[in-house]
C-alpha positions as CSV (number, residue, x, y, z in Angstrom):
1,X,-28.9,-44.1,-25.5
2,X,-31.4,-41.5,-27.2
3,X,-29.8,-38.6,-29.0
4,X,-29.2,-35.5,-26.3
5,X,-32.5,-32.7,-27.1
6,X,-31.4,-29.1,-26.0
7,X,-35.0,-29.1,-25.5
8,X,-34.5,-31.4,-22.6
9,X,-31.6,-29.4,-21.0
10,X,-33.7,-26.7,-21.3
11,X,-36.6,-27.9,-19.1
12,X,-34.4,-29.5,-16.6
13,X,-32.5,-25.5,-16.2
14,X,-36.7,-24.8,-15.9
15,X,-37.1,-27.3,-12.6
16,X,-34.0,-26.7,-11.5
17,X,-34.4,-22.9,-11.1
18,X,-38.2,-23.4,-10.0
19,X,-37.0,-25.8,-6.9
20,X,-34.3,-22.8,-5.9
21,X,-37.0,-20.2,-6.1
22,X,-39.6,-22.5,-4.2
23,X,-37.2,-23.5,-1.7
24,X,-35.9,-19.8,-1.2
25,X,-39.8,-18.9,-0.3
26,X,-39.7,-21.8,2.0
27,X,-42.3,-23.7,0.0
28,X,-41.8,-26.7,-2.0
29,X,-44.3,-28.7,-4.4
30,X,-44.8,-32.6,-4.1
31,X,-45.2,-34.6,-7.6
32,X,-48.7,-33.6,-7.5
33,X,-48.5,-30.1,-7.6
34,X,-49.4,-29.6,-3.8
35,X,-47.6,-26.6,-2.2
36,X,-46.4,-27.3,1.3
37,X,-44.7,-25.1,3.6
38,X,-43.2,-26.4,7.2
39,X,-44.6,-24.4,9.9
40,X,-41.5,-23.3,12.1
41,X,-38.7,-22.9,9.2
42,X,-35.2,-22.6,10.2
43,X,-33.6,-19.7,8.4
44,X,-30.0,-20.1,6.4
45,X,-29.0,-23.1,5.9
46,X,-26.9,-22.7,2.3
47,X,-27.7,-25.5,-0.1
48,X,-25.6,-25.0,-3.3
49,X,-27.2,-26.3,-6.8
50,X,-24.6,-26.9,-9.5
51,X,-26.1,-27.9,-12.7
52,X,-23.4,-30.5,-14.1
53,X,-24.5,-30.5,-17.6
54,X,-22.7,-28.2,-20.4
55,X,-23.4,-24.8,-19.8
56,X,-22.0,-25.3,-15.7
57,X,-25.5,-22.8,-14.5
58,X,-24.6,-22.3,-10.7
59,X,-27.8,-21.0,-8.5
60,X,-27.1,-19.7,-5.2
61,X,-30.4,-20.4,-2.7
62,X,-30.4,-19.5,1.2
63,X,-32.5,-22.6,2.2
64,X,-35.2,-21.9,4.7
65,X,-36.8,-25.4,4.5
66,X,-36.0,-28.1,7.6
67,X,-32.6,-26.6,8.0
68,X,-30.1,-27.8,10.2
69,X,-27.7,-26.2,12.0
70,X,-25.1,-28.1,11.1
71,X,-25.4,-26.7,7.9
72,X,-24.6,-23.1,9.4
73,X,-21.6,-24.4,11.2
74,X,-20.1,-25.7,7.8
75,X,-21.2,-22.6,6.1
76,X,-18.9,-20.1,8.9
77,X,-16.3,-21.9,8.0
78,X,-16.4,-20.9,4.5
79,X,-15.9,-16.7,6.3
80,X,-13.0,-14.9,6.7
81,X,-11.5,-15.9,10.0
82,X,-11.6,-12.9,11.7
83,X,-15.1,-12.5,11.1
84,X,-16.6,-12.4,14.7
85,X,-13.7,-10.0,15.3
86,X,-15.4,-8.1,12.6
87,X,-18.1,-7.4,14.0
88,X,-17.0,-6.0,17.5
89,X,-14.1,-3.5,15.6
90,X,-16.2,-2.0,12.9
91,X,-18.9,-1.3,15.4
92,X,-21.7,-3.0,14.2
93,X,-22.5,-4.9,17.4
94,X,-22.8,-1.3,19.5
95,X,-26.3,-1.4,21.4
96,X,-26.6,-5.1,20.8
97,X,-27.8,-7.0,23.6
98,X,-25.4,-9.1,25.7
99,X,-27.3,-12.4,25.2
100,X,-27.7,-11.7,21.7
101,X,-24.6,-12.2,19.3
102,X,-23.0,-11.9,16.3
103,X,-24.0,-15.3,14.8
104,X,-27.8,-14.9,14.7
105,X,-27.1,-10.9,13.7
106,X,-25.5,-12.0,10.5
107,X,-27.7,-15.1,10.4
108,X,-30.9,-12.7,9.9
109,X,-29.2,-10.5,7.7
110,X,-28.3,-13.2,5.1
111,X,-31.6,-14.1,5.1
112,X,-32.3,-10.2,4.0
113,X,-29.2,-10.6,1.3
114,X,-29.7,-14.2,0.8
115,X,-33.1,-15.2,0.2
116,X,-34.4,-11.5,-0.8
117,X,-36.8,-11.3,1.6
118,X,-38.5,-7.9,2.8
119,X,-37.7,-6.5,6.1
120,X,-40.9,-7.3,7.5
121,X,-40.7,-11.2,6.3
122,X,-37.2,-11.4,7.7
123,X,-38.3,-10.9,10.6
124,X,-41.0,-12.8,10.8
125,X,-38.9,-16.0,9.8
126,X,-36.0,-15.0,12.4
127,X,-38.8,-15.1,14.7
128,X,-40.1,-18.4,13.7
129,X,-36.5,-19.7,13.9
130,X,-35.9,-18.3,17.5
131,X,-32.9,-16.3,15.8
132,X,-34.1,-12.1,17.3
133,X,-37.5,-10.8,17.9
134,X,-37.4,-7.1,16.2
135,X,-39.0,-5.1,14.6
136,X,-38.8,-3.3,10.8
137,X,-37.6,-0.4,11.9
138,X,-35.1,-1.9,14.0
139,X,-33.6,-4.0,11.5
140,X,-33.3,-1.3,8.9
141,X,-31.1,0.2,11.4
142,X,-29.2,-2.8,12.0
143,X,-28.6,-3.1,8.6
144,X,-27.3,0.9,8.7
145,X,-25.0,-0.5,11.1
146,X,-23.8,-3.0,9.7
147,X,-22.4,-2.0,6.8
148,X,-19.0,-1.6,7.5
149,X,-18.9,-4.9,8.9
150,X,-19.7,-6.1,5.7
151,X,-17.6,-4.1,3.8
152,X,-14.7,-5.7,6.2
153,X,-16.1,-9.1,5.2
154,X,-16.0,-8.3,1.2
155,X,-12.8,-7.4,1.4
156,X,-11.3,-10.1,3.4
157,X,-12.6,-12.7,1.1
158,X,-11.1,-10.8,-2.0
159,X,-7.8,-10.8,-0.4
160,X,-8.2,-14.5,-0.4
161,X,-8.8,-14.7,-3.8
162,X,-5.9,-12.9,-4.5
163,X,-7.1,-10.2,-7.2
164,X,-4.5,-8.2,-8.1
165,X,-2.9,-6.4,-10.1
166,X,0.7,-7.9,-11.8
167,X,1.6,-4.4,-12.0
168,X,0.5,-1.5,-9.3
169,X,0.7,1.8,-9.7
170,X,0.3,5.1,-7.2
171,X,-3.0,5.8,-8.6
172,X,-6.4,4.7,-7.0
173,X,-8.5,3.6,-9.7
174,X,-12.5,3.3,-9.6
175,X,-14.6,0.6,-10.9
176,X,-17.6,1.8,-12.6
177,X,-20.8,-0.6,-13.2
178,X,-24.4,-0.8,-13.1
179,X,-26.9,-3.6,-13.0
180,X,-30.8,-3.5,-13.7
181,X,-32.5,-4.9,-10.5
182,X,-36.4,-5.8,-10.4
183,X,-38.1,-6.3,-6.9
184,X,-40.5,-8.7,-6.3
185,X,-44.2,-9.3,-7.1
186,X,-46.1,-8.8,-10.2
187,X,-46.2,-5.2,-9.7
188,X,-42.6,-5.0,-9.0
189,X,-40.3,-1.9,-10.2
190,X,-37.3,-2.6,-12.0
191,X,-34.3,0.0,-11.0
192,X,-31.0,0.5,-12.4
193,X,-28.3,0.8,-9.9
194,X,-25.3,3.0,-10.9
195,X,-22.2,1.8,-8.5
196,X,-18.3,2.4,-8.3
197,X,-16.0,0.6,-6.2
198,X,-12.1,2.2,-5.4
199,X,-9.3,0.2,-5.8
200,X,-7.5,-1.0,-3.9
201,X,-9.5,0.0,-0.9
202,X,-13.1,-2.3,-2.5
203,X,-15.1,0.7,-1.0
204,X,-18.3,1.6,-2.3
205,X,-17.9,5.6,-2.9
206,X,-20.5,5.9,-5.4
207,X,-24.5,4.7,-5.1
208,X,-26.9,5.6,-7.3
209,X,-30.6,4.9,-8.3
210,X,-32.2,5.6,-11.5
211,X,-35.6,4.2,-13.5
212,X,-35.3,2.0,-15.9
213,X,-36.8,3.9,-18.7
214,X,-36.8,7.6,-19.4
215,X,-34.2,10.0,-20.3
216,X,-30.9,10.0,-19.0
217,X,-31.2,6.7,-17.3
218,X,-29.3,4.7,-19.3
219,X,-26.0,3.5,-18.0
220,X,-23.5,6.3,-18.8
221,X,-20.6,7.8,-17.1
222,X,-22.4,11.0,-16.7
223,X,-24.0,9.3,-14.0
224,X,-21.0,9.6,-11.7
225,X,-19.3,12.4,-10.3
226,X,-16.0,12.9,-11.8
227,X,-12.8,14.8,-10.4
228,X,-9.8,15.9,-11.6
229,X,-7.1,13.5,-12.0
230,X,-9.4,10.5,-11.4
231,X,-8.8,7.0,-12.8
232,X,-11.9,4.8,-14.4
233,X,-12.2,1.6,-15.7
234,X,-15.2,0.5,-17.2
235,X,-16.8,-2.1,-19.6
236,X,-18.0,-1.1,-22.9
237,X,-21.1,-0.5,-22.0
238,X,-19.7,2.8,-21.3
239,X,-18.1,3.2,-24.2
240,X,-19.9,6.3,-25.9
241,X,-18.5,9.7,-27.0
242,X,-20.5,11.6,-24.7
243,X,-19.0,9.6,-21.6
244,X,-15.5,9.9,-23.0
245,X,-16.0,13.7,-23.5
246,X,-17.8,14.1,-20.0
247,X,-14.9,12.5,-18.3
248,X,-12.8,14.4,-20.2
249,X,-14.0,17.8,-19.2
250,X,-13.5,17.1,-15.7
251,X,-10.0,16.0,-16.2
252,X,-10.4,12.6,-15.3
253,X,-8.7,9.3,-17.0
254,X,-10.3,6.4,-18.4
255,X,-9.9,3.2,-19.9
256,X,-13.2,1.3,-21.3
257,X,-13.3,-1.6,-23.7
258,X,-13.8,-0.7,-27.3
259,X,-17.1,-1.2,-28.9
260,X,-16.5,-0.4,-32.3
261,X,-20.0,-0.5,-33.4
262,X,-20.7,2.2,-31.0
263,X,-18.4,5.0,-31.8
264,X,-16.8,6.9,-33.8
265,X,-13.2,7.3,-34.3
266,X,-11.1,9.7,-36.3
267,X,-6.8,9.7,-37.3
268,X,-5.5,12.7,-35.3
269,X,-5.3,14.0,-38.9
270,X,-9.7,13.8,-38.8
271,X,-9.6,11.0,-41.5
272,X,-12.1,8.4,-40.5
273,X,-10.0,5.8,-38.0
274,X,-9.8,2.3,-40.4
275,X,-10.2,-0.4,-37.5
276,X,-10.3,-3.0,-39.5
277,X,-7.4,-2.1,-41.8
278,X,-5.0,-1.7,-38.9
279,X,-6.3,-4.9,-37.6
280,X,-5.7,-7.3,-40.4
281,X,-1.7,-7.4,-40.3
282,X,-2.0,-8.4,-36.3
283,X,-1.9,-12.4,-37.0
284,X,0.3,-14.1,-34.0
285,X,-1.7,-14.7,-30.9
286,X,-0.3,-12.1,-27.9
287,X,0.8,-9.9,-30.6
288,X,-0.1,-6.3,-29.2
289,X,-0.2,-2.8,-30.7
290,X,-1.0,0.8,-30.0
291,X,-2.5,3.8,-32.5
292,X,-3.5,7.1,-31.5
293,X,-7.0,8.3,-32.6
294,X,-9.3,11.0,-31.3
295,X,-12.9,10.6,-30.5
296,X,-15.5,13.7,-32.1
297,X,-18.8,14.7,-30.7
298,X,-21.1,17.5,-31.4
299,X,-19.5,20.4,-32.1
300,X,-16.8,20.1,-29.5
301,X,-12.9,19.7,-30.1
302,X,-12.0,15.9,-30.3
303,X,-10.6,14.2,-27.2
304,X,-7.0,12.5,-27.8
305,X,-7.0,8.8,-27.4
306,X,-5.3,5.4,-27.5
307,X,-6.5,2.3,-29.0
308,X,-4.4,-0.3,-27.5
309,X,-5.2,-4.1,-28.9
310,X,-3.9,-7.6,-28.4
311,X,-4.6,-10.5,-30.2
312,X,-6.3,-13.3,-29.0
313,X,-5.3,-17.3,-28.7
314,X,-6.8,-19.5,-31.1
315,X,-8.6,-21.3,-28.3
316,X,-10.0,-17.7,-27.2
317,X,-10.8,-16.6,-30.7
318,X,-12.8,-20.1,-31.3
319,X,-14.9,-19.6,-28.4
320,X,-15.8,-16.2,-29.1
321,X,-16.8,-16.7,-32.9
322,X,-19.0,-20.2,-31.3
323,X,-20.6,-17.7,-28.6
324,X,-21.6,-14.7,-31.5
325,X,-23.1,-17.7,-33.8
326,X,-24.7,-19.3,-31.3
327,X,-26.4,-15.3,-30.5
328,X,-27.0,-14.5,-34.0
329,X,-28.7,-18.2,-34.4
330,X,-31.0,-17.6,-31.3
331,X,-32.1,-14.0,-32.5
332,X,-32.0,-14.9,-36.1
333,X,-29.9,-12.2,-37.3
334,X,-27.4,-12.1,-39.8
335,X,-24.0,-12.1,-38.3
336,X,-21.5,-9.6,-40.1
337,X,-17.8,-10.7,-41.4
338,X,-16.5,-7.3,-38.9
339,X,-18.1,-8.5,-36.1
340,X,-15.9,-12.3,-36.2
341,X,-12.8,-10.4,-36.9
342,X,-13.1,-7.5,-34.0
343,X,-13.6,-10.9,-31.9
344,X,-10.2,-11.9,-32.7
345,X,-9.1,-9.2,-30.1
346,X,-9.2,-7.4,-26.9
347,X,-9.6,-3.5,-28.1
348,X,-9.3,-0.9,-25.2
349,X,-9.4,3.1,-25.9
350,X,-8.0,4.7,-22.9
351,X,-7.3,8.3,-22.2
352,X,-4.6,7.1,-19.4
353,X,-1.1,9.1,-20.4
354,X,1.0,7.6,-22.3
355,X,4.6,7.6,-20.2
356,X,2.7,6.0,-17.1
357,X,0.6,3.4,-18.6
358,X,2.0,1.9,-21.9
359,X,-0.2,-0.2,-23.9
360,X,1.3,-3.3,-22.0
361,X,0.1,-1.7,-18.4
362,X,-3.3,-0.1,-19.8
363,X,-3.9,-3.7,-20.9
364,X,-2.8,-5.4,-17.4
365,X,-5.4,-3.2,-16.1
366,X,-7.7,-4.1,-18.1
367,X,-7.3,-7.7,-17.5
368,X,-7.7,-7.2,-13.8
369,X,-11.0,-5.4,-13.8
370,X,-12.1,-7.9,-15.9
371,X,-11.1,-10.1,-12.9
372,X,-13.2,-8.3,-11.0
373,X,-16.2,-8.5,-13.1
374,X,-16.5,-12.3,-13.0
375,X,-17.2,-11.5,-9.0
376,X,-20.1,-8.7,-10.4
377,X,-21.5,-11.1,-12.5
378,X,-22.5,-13.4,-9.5
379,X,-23.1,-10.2,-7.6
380,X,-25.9,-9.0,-10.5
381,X,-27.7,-12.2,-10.7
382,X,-28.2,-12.6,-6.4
383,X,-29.1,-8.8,-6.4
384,X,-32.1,-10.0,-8.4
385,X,-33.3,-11.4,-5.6
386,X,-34.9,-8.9,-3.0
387,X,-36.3,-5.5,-2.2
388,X,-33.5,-2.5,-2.5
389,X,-33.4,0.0,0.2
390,X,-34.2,3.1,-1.7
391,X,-34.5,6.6,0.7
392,X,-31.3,6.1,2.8
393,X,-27.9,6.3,0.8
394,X,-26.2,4.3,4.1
395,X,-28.5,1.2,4.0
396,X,-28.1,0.6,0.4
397,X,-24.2,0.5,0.4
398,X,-24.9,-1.9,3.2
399,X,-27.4,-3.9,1.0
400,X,-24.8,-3.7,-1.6
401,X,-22.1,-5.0,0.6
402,X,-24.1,-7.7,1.8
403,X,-25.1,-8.7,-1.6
404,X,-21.0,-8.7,-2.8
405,X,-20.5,-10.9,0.2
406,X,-23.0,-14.1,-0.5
407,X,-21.1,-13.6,-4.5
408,X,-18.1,-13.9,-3.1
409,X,-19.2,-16.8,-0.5
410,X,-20.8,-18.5,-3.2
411,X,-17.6,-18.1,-5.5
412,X,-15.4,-19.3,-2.9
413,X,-17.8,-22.6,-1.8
414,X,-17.6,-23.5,-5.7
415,X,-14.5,-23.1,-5.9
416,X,-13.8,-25.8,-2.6
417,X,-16.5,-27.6,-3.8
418,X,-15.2,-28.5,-7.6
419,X,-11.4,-28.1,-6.3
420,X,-10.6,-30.2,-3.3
421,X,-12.9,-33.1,-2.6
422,X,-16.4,-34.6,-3.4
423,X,-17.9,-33.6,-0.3
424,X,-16.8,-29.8,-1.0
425,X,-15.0,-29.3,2.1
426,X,-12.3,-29.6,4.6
427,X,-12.0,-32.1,6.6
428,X,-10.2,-29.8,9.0
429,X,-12.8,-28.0,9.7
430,X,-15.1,-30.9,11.0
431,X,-15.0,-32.8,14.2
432,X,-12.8,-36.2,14.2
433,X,-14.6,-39.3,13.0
434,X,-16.6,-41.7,15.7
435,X,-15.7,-44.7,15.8
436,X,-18.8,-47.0,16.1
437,X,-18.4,-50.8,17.2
């Protein structure tokens, strides 16, 4: 056997990603290089890739190549069981046609979400496929329409997953996030979408789009609207004076993950915070501690923090010094002896008081968004794929919604698929073997 070449892993990611794309266009390429496309493409059929080899790469495509409808079948019965119920309760079937039902509606929709296809080329494949004969203009309202039906569908397939919190508290929290999206095409924009989500109702209550460059486009906290007695969680991406101080002024709470290269932190004496020095005693794995530090900027008064830390496992802290070398290797930077310790942690700085959320319960919370953001990351790389509804605030919470939903369809068809048997589904939900003399 020839020795493994990451070179060779790397072009077979390459083809593998090419064959999703080309299939998701409905156009596939023979082994000379000919382009062929099959005249009267069935829409959604869901073909999952899973790339077995080390790094586990999992690519999502909608098929629209020769698909059968058997493949559709298997696919509903990866929804919420209520789904079709769904539909009729939210609303989102109103003005429908009799003969036309709730099947092909979502059918056409995820091929909107799904594949990323325009409004005008989703309906010209659902026309192909004999799914609806509409128009643009029609379909953006359907997709209005829709989007509490998806929302319903989002948050029945979280409740299977069981996301929650080990320890609930009376106050709704919001999720803050953003993700850089980039339509298609050569000349295609790239947009940032700002986005919040309210636990535990998983509702969208914040939607915003900004440019990718310029000022004040960058993702910030001052890009949501804050009220008083408010409760955040965010990654540390967020975690920048200004933000703290924004949220601050408008007496809101917030927990964000520490970036201690980004800040600056200060004793509540206004002696420069030593990270590292508190750090070095915390040696036993699940060991977890608590300081209080302020955060300065400008020339305002210093907002009163928490820095709230837990050490790692050993098997955690391995991993995370292999993934910073394995960074600092590919951008051939020098990596820096703070950097591998800060890695032995989990450092939060919230503003959440003190006698409701100890360190212990500011940390469970923590943990849980995290949870949550495993979901986003699938949801940021599928919202790559598509054109984002951009002059109606309705439609693109819809768009959103229906983008959550394939992430959490595709998390949940993995999930069957590596969990319970080679075929990567249940048995119950086919029909009985035939017996065949």
């Amino acid at each position: 056997m020839g020795k493994w070449n990451p070179q060779d892993r790397r072009a077979q990611d390459r083809m593998l990603r090419s064959q999703v794309r080309a299939k998701a266009s409905g156009s596939l390429r023979d082994a000379k290089g000919v382009t062929h496309t099959s005249p009267r493409q069935r829409p959604i059929s869901v073909n999952l890739f899973v790339d077995v080899l080390p790094a586990a790469c999992i690519l999502w495509a909608m098929q629209v190549h020769n698909a059968a409808n058997e493949d559709w079948e298997l696919l509903t019965t990866f929804f919420p069981a209520e789904w079709r119920q769904l539909a009729r309760t939210t609303g989102a079937l109103k003005g429908l046609r009799q003969d036309k039902g709730e099947e092909n509606y979502l059918r056409v929709l995820m091929l909107h979400f799904g594949c990323g296809l325009s409004m005008r080329e989703t309906i010209t494949r659902a026309k192909q496929a004999s799914l609806a004969e509409i128009s643009s203009v029609a379909l953006f309202k359907r997709l209005r329409k829709s989007r509490e039906w998806l929302y319903e569908l989002c948050r029945a397939l979280f409740e299977e997953r069981g996301i929650t919190p080990a320890v609930v508290t009376q106050h709704p929290l919001r999720l803050v996030d953003a993700t850089l999206i980039k339509e298609p095409g050569p000349t295609g924009a790239q947009w940032r979408i700002h986005y919040s989500l309210c636990w535990p109702a998983l509702r969208c209550d914040y939607f915003k789009l900004s440019p990718v460059e310029g000022e004040g486009t960058g993702e910030s906290l001052r890009q949501f609207p804050i009220g008083a007695g408010e409760y955040l969680l965010a990654d540390r991406g967020y975690c920048h004076a200004s933000g703290i101080h924004y949220v601050a002024e408008r007496k809101g709470y917030l927990t964000v993950r520490l970036n201690p290269d980004g800040i600056t932190l200060q004793t509540r004496a206004g002696e420069p915070f030593k990270l590292l020095q508190k750090l070095r005693p915390i040696q036993r794995s699940g060991q977890m501690v608590s300081w209080d530090a302020r955060v300065p900027f400008e020339q305002q008064l210093p907002v009163p923090v928490r820095i709230c830390a837990i050490r790692k496992s050993q098997i955690a802290i391995a991993l995370a010094h292999k993934q910073l070398r394995r960074k600092a290797s590919k951008q051939g930077s020098v990596l820096q002896p703070a950097t591998l310790i800060y890695a032995e942690y989990v450092m939060v700085l919230t503003t959440f008081p003190e006698k409701e959320f100890p360190a212990v319960l500011v940390l469970e919370w923590y943990r849980f968004r995290w949870q949550i953001e495993l979901v986003f990351k699938r949801f940021k790389q599928i919202a790559q794929l598509g054109h984002l509804p951009k002059q109606d605030e309705a439609s693109a919470k819809a768009w959103l919604y229906g983008k959550l939903f394939v992430a959490l369809l595709t998390e949940k068809v993995l999930a069957q698929a590596r969990a319970l048997s080679p075929w990567g589904y249940c048995l119950s939900a086919q029909e009985p073997a035939q017996s065949k003399a």
